[in-house]
N, C-alpha and C positions, 0 to 999 in steps of 0.2 A: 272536737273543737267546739269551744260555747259562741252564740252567734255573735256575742261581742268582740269573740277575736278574730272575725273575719273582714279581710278587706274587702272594700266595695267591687272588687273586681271579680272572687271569690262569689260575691253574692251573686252577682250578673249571671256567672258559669253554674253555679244550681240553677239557676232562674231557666238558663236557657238548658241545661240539660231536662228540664221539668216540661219546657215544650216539646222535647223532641216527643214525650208521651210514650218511652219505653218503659218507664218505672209510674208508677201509682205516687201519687204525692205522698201518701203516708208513709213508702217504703222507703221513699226516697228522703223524708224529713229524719227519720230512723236512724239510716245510714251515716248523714253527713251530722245528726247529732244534734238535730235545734228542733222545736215545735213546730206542728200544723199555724198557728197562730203568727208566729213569727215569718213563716212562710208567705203567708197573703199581707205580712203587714210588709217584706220584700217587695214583693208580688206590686204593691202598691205604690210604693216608691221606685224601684227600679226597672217595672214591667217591659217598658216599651227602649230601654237604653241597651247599645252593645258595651261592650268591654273600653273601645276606643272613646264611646261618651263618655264612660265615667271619668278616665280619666282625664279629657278636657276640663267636664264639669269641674274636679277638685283641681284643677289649674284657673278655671275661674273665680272659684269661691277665694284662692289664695289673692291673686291681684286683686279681687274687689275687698277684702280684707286688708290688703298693703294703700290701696288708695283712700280707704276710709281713715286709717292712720294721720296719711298724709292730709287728708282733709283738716281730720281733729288738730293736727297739730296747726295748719293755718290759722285755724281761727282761734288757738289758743293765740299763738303771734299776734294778732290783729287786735284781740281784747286788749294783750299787754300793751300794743301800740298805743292804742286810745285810754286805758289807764295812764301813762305817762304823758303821754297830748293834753288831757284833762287836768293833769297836776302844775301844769308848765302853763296855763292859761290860768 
């Protein structure tokens, strides 16, 4: 599997099988089929997270995604508002 098809959860479960320190990182990048490189560039992003943070974090990224929306869309309202306030004066 190439490392773009793994979910973040998938990454976690290498990550933490790589600490238990039964396999060699080499043999273990080998196996599941992605680079040394790709491995510390994991390593870096996901190091210190379980399984359960991840997937809160992509529950955060989603609502702050849905509230940023919601933002844009007020203030497009609010321009329109004052574009038509402006034309009425």
């Amino acid at each position: 599997m190439k490392a773009g098809e793994m979910t973040d959860e998938q990454i976690v479960g290498i990550l933490q099988e790589a600490e238990k320190g039964e396999k060699k990182i080499a043999d273990l990048c080998r196996e599941k089929g992605i680079s040394a490189n790709t491995f510390y560039v994991w390593k870096r992003k996901f190091g210190a997270l379980q399984t359960s943070d991840v997937k809160r974090l992509r529950e955060l990224e989603r609502e702050n995604a849905r509230l940023k929306r919601l933002l844009a869309e007020r203030d497009l309202d609010i321009d329109i508002l004052r574009e038509v306030a402006s034309k009425n004066w």
